[in-house]
C-alpha positions in Angstrom: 134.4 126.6 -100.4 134.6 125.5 -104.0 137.3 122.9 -105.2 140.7 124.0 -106.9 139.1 121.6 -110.0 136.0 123.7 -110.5 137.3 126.9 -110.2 137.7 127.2 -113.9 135.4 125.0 -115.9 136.7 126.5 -119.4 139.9 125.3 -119.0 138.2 121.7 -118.5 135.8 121.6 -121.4 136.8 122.5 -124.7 134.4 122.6 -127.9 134.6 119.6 -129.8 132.5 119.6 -132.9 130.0 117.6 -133.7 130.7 114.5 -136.3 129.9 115.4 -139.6 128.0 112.4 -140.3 125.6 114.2 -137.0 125.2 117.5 -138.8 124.2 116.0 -142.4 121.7 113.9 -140.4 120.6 116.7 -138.8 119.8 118.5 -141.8 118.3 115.7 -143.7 116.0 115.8 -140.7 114.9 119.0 -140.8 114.5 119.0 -144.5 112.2 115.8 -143.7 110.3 117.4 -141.2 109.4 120.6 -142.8 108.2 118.8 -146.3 106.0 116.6 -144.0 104.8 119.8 -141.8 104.0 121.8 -145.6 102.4 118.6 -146.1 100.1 118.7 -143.2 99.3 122.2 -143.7 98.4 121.6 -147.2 96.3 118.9 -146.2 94.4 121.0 -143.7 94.0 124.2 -146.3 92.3 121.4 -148.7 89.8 120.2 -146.4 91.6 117.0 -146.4 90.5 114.1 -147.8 
C-alpha cells in the first residue's frame, strides 16, 4: 500500500525559482553557443580554411 507521506507529492514540493544569477547564465550561454554554432556553419558554407 502506499505511505500516508506520498499520497500527495504536491503538497511536498513546491516551485522554487531558479536564482537569478542561474537564468542570466543561462542565457549568456545560449547566446554563446548559438554565435559559435553560426560560426561553424559559416565556416563550413566557406569551404573553411
Amino acid at each position: 500500500m502506499e505511505n500516508e507521506e506520498n499520497a500527495n507529492p504536491q503538497e511536498e514540493t513546491k516551485y522554487v525559482p531558479r536564482p537569478v544569477w542561474q537564468v542570466w547564465c543561462a542565457r549568456i550561454g545560449l547566446v554563446v553557443f548559438l554565435i559559435l554554432l553560426a560560426l561553424y556553419f559559416r565556416n563550413i558554407a566557406f569551404g573553411g580554411a
